[in-house]
N, C-alpha and C positions, 0 to 999 in steps of 0.2 A: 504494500500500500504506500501512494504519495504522504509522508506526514507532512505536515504544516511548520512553520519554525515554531519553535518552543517557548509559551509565555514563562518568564522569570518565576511569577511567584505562586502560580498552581498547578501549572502546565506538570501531566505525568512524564516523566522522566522515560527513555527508549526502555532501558530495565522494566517499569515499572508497566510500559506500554506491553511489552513482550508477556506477561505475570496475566497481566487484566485479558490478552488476546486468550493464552492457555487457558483461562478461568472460562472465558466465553465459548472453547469450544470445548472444553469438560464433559464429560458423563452427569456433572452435580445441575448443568443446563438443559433446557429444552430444545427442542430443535427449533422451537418459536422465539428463542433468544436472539437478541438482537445482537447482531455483532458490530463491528468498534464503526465502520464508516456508517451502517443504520444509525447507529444510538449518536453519532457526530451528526446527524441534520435530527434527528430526533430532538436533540440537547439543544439544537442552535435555533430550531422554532420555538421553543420555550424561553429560550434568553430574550428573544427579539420580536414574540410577541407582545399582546395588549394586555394580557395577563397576570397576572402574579400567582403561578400557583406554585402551592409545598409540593415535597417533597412525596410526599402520602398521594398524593395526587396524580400524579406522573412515572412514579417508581414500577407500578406492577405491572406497566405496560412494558416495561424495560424487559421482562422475562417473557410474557407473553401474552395472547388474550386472554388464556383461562388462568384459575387461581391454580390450576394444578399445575402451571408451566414454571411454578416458584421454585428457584433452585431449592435442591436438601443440603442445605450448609451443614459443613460438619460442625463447627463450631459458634457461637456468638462471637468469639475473636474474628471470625472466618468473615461473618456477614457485615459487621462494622467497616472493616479492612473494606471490602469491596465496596460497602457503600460509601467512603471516605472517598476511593478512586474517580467515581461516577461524580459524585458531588465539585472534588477537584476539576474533572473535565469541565463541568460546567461553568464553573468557577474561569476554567482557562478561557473558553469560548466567550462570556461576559467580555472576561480583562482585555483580552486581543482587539472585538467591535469598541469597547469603549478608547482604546488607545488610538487606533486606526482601523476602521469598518473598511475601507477600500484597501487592506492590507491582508486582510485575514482570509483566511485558506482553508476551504471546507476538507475533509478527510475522504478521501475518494479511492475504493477499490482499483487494480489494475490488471488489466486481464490480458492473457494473451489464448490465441486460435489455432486450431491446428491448423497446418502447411503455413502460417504465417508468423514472421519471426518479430514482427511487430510488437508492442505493449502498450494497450491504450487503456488511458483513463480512463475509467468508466463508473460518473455517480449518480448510476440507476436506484442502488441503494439505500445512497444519503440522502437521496430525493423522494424513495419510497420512508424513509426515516423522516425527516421534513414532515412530511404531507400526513404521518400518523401524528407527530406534534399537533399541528393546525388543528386534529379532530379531536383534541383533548375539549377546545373551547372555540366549537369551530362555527358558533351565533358570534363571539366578539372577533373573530376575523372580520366578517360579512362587509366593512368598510373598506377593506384592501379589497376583495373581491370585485365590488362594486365600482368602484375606483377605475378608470379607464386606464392612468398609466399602472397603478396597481395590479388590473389583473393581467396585463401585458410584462410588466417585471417579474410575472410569479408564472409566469407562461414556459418558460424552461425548466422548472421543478414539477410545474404539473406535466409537460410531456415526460418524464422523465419518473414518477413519484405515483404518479396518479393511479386510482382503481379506475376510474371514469373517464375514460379517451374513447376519443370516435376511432372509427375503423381509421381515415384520412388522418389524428394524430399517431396514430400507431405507426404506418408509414413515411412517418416524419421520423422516428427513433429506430430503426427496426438495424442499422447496421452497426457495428464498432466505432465506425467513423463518422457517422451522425448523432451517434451517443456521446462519443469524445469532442465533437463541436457543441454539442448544447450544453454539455458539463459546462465550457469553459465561458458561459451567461453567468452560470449560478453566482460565483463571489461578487459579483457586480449586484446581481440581484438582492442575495444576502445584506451587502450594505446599504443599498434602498431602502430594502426592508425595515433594517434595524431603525435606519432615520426617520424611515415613515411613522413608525410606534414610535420614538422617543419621548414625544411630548406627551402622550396617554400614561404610560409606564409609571408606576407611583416609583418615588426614587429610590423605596427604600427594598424594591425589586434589584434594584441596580448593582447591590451587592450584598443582596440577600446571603447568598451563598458562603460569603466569607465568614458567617456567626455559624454555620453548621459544623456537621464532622470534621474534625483536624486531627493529624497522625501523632498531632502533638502536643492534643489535649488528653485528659484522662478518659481510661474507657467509659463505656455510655452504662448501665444497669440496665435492667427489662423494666424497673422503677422509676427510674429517673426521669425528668422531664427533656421531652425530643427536644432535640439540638435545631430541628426545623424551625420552630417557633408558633408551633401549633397550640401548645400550653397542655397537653395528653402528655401521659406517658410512654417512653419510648415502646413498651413493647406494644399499647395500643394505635400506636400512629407508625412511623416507618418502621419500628420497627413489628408491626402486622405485617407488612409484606414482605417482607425478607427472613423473617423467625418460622420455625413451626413449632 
């Protein structure tokens, strides 16, 4: 996979990138698990939406639609650790749009084809990852949609992401090399995006993230109160989706 350059101060580390891919493609996941370039536009419609949702909110779609798609963590060490990592990414995606939006670098699979020695970009993924974001709170999108330059910037994620393309969008994506050009819309569009919700965003979305999970606070209890800022107890709010 293409990685992005690496924010300073949450960005996971290549080590810690390699750890979280292993984990995602474990036996302890489902095969409905989202893996690293899904859960990068997954993460990155959440940051740069209208939104402000926790953690509780967005997390069990991370494993999959059903409740049964929830990994079986061997440990409460085991599932904090991973939800510190996910938190982090999001955390990095924030810091990178707020630093520079026309800098930042979605996380894009690379594929390559038999008889062709080629290696093309390809973020079908991130964009089908994206477009499951938007349906978390997908009444307060409705203004990007509506939006004529709006739904023309979000036009290369939907061909790209979408359940719902005409037969004539399908044909618009259908090769390596037309998938590899409309990838290279998305970061353009990403930071539209992110600018178009700015001014809705309550501020204190803006770095929500930095009061959650940290590797270098003390661990969390199943008693204690969520680090989210939901005012429940961990094992009733994040940690309900991630515990059995």
């Amino acid at each position: 996979m293409n990685q992005p350059a690496a924010s300073q101060s949450f960005a996971l580390s290549p080590k810690e990138i390699g750890e979280f891919n292993r984990f995602l493609l474990s036996d302890i996941t489902s095969d409905e698990t989202m893996m690293l370039d899904t859960l990068d536009g997954y993460l990155t419609a959440i940051a740069i939406g209208p939104t402000s949702l926790k953690p509780s909110q967005w997390l069990p779609r991370v494993w999959g639609p059903k409740a049964s798609d929830e990994p079986a963590f061997e440990t409460l060490e085991q599932a904090q650790h991973v939800l510190d990592l996910i938190i982090r990414h999001l955390n990095s995606i924030t810091e990178s749009l707020q630093n520079d939006p026309d800098a930042h670098k979605p996380i894009f699979d690379t594929l390559v084809y038999e008889d062709n020695p080629r290696e093309y970009a390809d973020g079908e993924m991130w964009a089908h990852g994206f477009m499951t974001g938007i349906a978390l709170c997908r009444e307060d999108w409705q203004p990007l949609f509506d939006d004529p330059d709006g739904a023309k910037v979000l036009r290369p994620i939907h061909l790209l992401g979408s359940d719902d393309v005409t037969p004539e969008e399908i044909a618009l994506a259908e090769t390596p090399e037309q998938r590899e050009e409309i990838g290279k819309q998305i970061p353009a569009s990403v930071a539209w995006i992110y600018r178009y919700w700015q001014p809705v965003r309550k501020p204190v979305f803006e770095r929500m993230a930095a009061s959650t999970i940290q590797r270098d606070q003390p661990k969390i209890g199943r008693n204690d109160p969520c680090s989210c800022g939901s005012g429940k107890k961990f094992k009733k709010c994040c940690g309900a989706a991630v515990l059995h």
